[in-house]
N, C-alpha and C positions, 0 to 999 in steps of 0.2 A: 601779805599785807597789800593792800591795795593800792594804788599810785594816786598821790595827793598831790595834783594841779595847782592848788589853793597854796599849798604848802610852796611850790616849786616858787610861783607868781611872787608871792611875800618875801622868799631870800634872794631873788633875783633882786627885785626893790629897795630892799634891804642894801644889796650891794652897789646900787647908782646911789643912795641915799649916804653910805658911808664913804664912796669915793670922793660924791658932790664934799661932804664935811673935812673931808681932807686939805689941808694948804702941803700939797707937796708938788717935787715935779712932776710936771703931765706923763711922764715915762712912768714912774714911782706909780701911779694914780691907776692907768692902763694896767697894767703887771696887779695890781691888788685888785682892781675889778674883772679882770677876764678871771685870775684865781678866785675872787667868792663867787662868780657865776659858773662858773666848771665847777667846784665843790657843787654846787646846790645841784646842776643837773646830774652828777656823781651820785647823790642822792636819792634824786630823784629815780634813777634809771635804776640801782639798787634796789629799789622797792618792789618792781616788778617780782612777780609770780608768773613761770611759764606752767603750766600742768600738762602732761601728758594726758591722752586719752584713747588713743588704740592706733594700732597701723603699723606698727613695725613688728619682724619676724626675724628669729636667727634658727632655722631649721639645719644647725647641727652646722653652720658653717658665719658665715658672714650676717651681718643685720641686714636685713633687707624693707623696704616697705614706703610708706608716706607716712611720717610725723606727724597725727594729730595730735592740734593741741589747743587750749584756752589760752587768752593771756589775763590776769589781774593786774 
């Protein structure tokens, strides 16, 4: 799956918007908004796809080589 920016952008937002509606203590507030923006980027970095694509060798011993690869 591909990595959706749009998505990240929105729960981050998401998360200053539900802290703003909060009446709690500013400690309480901080603690809920670094947790839904670490979720969302937990998410987000999930998403990714690395795809191999050639370059490594294990000739009968160890892997050897450079790690081609794409990211999605």
């Amino acid at each position: 799956m591909p990595l959706n920016k749009t998505k990240l952008k929105a729960d981050i937002k998401a998360a200053f918007v539900n802290a703003k509606a909060k009446d709690r203590e500013p400690d309480a507030v901080f603690d809920a908004l670094a947790g839904n923006i670490s979720d969302a980027i937990d998410t987000y970095i999930k998403q990714m796809m690395i795809t191999y694509s050639t370059g490594l060798i294990a000739p009968g011993g160890a892997v050897t080589g450079t790690f081609g690869y794409t990211i999605n």
